[in-house]
N, C-alpha and C positions, 0 to 999 in steps of 0.2 A: 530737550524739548520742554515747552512751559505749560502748565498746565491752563486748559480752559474750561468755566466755570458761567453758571447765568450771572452772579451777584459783579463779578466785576474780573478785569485780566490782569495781571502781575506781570505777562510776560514781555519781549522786546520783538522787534520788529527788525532784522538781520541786514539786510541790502536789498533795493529797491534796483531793479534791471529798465533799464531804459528801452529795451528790444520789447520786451515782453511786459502786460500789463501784471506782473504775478511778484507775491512778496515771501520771502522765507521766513523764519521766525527762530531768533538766539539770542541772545544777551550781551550784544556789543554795540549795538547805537542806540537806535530809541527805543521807549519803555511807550507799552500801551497802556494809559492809565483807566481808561475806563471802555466798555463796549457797549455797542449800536445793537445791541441783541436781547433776547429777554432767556423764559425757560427753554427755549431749542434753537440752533440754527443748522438747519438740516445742509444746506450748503454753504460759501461763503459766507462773512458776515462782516463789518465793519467796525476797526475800534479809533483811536484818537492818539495820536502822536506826540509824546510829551516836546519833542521839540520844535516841530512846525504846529503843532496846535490844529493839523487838520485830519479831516476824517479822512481813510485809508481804506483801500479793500484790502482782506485777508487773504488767506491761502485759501483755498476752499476745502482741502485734503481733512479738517479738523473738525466732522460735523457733532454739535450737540444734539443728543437727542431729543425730539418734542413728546413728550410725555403728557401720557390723556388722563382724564380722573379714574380710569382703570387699571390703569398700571401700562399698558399696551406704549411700547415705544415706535414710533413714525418717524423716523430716522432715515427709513429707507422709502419715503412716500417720494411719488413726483411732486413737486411743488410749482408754483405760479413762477413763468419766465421773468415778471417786474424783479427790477432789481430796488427801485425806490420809491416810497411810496409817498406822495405828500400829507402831510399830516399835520394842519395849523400850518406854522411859519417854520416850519423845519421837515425834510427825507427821511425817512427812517425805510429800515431795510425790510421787505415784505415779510420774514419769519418774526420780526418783533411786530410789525402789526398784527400779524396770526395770533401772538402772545396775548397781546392786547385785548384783540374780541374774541379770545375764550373764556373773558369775561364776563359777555353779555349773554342773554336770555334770547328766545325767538323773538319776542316783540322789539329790544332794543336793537336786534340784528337787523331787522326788516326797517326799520328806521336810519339806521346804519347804511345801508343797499340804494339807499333817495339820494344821498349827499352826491356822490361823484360814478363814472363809470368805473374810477381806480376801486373805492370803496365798496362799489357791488360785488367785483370779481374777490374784494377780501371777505365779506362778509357770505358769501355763497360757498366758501372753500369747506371741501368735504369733510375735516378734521373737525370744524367746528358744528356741522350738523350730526357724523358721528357722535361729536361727545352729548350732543341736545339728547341725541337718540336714549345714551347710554343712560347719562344723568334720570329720565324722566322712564327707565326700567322698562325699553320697546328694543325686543330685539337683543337681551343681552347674552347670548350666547353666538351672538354673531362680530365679526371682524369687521376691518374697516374695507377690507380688496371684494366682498361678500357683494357689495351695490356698486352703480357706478353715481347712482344721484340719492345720495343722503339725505336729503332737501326734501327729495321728492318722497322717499322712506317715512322721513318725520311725518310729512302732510296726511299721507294715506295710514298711520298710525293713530295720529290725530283723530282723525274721520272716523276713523274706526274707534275708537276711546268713546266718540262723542255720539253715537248709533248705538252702542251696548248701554251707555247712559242714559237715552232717551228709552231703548224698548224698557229698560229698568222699570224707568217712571211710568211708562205706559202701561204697562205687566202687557208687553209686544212681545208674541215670543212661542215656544213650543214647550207640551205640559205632558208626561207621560209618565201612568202609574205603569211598576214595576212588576211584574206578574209575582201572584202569589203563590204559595206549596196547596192543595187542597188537606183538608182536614189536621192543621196546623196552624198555632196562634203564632205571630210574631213577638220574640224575646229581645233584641239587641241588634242596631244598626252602626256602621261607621264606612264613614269615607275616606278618602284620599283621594286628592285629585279626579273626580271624576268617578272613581272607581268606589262601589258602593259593594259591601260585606254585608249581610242577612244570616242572624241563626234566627232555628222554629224550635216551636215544643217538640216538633219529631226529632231533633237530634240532625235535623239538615244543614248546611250550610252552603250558602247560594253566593254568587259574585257576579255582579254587575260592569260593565266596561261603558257608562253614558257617553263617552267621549266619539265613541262610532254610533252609536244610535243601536247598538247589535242587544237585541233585548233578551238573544236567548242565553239564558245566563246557566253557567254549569253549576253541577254539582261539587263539593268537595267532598271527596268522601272520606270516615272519618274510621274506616278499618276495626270498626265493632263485628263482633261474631255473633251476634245475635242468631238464633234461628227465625223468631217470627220480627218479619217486618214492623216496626214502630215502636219499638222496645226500646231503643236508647234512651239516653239521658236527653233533659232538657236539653239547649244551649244558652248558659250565663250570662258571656262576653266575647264579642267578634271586637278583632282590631284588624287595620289592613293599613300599609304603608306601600310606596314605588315598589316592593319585590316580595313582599312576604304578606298572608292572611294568618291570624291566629282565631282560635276557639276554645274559650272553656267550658267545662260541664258541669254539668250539677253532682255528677260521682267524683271531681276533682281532677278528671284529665283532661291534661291540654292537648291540643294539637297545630304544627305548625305547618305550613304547606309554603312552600315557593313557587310564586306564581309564575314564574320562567321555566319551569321544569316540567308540571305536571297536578293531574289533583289530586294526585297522595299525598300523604304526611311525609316529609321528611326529617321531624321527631317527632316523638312522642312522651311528654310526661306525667308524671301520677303524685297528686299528692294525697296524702291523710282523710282530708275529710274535703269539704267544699270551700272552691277557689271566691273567695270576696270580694276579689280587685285583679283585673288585668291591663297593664300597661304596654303599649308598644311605642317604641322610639321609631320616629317621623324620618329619619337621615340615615339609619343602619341599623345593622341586626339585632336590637337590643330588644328583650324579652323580660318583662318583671308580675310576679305572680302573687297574691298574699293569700294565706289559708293558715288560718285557726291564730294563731300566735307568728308566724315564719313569714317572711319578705322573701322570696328567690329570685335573681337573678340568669338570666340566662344569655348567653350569643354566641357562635359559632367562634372556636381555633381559624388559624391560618393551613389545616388540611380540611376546612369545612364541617368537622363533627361538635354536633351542639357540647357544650359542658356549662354548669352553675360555674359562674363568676365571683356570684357575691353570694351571703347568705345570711342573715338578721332575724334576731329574734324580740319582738317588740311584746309590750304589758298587755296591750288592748285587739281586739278585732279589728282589723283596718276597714275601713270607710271607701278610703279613696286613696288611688295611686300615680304618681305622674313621673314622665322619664325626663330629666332637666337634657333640652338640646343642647348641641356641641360643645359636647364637654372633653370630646377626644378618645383618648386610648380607655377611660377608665369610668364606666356608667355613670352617673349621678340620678337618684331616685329623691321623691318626698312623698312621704305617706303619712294620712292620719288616724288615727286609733282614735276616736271618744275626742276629749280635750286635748291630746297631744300630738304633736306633727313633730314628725321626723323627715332626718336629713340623711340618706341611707347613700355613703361612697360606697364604690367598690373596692378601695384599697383599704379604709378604714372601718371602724364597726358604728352602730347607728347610734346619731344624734342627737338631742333634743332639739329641735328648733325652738318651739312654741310650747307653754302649757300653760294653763290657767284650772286648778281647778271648777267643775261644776259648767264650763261653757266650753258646749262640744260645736267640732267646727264642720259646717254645713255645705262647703263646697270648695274648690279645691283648682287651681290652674297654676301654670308656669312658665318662665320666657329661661332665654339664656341664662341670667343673671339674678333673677325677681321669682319668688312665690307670693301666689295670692291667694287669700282663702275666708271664707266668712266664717264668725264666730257667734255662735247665738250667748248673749248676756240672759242669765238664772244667778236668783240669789236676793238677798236683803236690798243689796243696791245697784238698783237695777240703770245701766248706763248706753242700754240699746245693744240692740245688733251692730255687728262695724265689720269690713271687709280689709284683714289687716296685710300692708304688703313687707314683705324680709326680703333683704338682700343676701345672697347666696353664699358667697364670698366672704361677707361680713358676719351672718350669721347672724344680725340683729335685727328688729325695728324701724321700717323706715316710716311708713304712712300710717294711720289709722282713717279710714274711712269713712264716711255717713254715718249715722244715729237712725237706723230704723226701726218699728215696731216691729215688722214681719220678718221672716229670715231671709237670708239670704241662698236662695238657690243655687241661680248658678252666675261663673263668672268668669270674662273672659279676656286674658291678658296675653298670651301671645299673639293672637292677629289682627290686636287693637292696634292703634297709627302709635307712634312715639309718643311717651308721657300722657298715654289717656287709655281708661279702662274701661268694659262695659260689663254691667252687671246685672240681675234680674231677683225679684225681689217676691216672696208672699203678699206682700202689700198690694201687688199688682204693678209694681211700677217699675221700671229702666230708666238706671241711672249708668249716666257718662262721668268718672271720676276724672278730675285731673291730678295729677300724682306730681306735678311740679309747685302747684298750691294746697295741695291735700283738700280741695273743697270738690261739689257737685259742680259739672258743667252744665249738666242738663236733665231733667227725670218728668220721662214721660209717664201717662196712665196708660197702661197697656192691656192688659187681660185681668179679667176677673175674677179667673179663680187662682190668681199667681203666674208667674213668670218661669217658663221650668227648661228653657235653652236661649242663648243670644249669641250674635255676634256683629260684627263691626270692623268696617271700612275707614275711608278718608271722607264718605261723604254720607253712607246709608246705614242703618241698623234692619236687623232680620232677628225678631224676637218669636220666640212659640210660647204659647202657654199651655196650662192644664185643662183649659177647657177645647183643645187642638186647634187652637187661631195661629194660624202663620202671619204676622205683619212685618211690613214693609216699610222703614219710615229715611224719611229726608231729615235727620238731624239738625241740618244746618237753618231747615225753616220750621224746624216743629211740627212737620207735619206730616200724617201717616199717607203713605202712595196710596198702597192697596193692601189687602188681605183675602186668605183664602183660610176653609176651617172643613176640616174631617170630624170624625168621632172622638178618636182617642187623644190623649197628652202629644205634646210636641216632645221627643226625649233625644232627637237629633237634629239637628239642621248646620248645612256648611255650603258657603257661596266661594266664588272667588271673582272676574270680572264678568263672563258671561254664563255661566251654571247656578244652579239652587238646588240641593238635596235635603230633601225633609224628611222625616219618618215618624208617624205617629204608632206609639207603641200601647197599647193596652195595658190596664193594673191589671186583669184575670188571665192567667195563662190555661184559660178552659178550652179543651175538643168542644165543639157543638154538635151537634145530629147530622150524619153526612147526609144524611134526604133533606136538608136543608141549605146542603153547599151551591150557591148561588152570590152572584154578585153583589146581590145586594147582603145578604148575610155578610158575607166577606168583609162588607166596609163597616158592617157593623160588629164584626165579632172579633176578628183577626189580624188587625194592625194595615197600615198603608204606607208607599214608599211611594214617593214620589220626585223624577226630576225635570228641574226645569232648563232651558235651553231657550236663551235668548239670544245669541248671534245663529239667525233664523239663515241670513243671507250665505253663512261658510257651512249649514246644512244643505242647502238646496242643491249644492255641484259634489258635498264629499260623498253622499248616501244616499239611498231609498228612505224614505218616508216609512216610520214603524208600522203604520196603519198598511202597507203597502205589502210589508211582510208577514203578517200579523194573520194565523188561521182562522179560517171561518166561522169554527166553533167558541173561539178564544173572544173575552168581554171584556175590552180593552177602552180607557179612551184617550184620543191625542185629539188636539186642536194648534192651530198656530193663532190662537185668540184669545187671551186666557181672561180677557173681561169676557167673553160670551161664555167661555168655558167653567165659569165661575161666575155666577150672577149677583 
């Protein structure tokens, strides 16, 4: 039997039966020199007969499979009964038309659909609104048998896309602060997906779930034996990923809790003196710590008990620590100390990435592949601030950044779009780097007393500053949406299509007077959390209204109006 291929067929064509319209396929009369088919021919197909010169139907027994841009083989899909489709001044067989406009776009499909009735029924074929689906990131953990109208899936996707877009711009949407611990400053926020981690000065640790609206958030408990209540340690650094919370202390214990199991620690570790940097990996269990001089590593065996994986011993007090995603079987960290950044494997011992005497680096982020991090310029020659980016793999140099006076705070390179960066600046200002020309796309004047978190989309920026302004901006016209402003610095915020999580955290970690604990104290002394919730319309049928649940006593506010809720 000969093999069959999209690029073209080698094989022959056996005996042709005059009873039946059906052909076998061997190597003794004619040779098919070329085929009627493109990348799949899930049934028959037709190729061309070196000796009569005419097109021929095949065997159908030999389908190729049609392969999506997901890998997903549709080989075994029903397909369209046409057997030929016309096409200009020549038939071609319906799976190579399919070939054809898995070419096009929605727009050229819909233009596609006007030409003929043949043409509609091609260009409406579910394979090709599958892969629109898939391409354009709606629905990608679903199969193709999952709809019966892909079409229709894309449209109400669509709609939906362009309704989370608009209450964006609007700030349409639902606004609700986080309840607070009484008699407790807030230390440390972070999210994940929705799910928001809080330590306090009392050594508490709280977990939020925004994603149900369910505001009563538990405790983790952190298994001190304390006899008198409020005796713990600070809290350092809260990180929370899909399955796991982490917490450090100011006495240098960590504690890790799984959020699947329970709110106990399921380890617990101790280092030396006090933890300076805690990093948690976003994709699996990976756990990284720095105290005093030492980097540790941590993640659970395959029977589930935590053990140190790695373990580095760096010159300087680390700053800042980041866990490089998918990197597989074997950690990848970068941490910086003063002026120098390291590159800390787990198989190997630590690095240097980076060092320059006398310019120490001021903020610190990472993709797959790419570290990014600011470096403040000190010295005789002075050559600006710059936000320099290294390649991982390479281990060198690739970009050097902007020339600014002020430093660089913070910067954000993993969940900026491809080849573009967002950064925030002392100066006050947010710049959009492009890393395929090394120049500014774009820098806006933002906050005035510095830029102290940012991040970015395909179309929008969400900057905070130190004077607590949250803004809002449309990049692509320059122009700020909206903004909202608390007391404290912005030291957290993370969006993704329809969520906003901010956290204004205070520089004083002071108790205030509890004959004073009242809400308005509260916004003034003790930090704020707040999330936003702008596909208002998939609240309204999943949940109650927080206000709905929300006790009497309890001084809370929600609005679904956040221009009146915000003047």
């Amino acid at each position: 039997m000969g093999c069959w291929g999209a690029a073209g067929i080698n094989n022959q064509v056996a005996s042709l039966e005059r009873d039946e319209p059906r052909y076998e396929l061997s190597q003794e009369r004619c040779g098919v020199r070329e085929v009627k088919g493109g990348a799949g021919i899930p049934r028959g197909g037709t190729g061309r007969c070196k000796a009569s010169g005419r097109w021929t139907r095949l065997h159908a027994a030999l389908p190729i499979p049609l392969v999506a841009p997901s890998g997903k083989v549709f080989s075994d899909l029903p397909t369209n009964e046409m057997d030929d489709v016309p096409f200009f001044d020549i038939q071609l067989p319906y799976e190579l038309a399919i070939n054809i406009f898995q070419y096009l776009d929605r727009k050229e499909l819909g233009r596609c659909a006007q030409v003929s009735k043949t043409w509609k029924v091609i260009a409406e074929d579910e394979v090709l609104w599958y892969r629109l689906c898939q391409q354009e990131g709606h629905l990608p953990e679903s199969s193709i048998s999952d709809y019966s109208c892909w079409k229709l899936i894309f449209q109400e996707c669509r709609a939906k896309e362009h309704m989370l877009r608009t209450n964006w711009k609007n700030r349409k949407g639902a606004v609700s602060e986080l309840e607070h611990i009484p008699d407790a400053v807030l230390c440390d926020v972070h999210s994940h997906d929705g799910v928001v981690i809080a330590g306090y000065t009392s050594g508490d640790v709280r977990v939020w779930d925004t994603r149900t609206w369910d505001y009563t958030a538990p405790f983790l408990e952190s298994e001190y034996e304390e006899d008198e209540p409020g005796m713990q340690p600070y809290v350092s650094f809260v990180r929370i990923n899909s399955s796991l919370a982490v917490a450090a202390y100011e006495d240098g214990f960590l504690n890790i809790w799984d959020l699947r199991t329970g709110k106990y620690p399921v380890h617990r570790f101790e280092h030396d003196a006090r933890i300076q940097a805690l990093a948690l990996s976003q994709e699996d269990a990976t756990v990284a710590t720095a105290s005093a001089f030492d980097v540790v590593m941590l993640r659970p065996n395959e029977e589930g008990y935590w053990q140190i994986t790695a373990e580095f011993e760096v010159q300087k007090l680390v700053d800042y620590l980041e866990i490089v995603p998918d990197t597989g079987r074997y950690p990848v960290a970068v941490a910086t100390a003063g002026d120098l950044v390291y590159l800390l494997k787990a198989e190997d011992s630590a690095r240097t990435l980076h060092y320059v005497y006398g310019q120490p680096v001021t903020c610190l982020d990472v993709s797959a592949n790419q570290a990014a991090f600011g470096v403040k310029s000190l010295g005789w020659v002075y050559e600006g601030n710059k936000i320099l980016v290294y390649s991982l793999e390479a281990e060198r140099c690739l970009s050097k950044l902007g020339n600014a006076l002020g430093d660089f705070t913070c910067v954000n390179l993993r969940n900026s779009p491809p080849s573009l960066m967002v950064s925030g600046n002392m100066d006050r200002r947010v710049r959009i780097h492009d890393l395929r020309t090394d120049k500014i796309a774009l820098s806006l004047s933002a906050h005035q007393l510095g830029v102290s978190a940012v991040q970015m989309d395909d179309w929008k920026i969400v900057s905070g500053g130190e004077e607590g302004l949250v803004s809002v901006w449309d990049y692509r016209m320059s122009q700020k949406l909206w903004e909202v402003h608390s007391r404290h610095p912005v030291r957290h915020l993370s969006f993704n299509s329809h969520s906003l999580i901010t956290a204004n955290v205070p520089y004083e970690r002071v108790v205030r007077n509890t004959d004073l604990d009242n809400f308005t104290t509260h916004r003034r002394h003790r930090g704020l959390i707040h999330a936003y919730e702008f596909a208002v319309d998939r609240l309204a049928f999943q949940s109650a209204l927080p206000v709905c649940r929300a006790s009497c006593d309890s001084v809370a506010g929600y609005n679904y109006d956040l221009a009146l809720a915000f003047p």
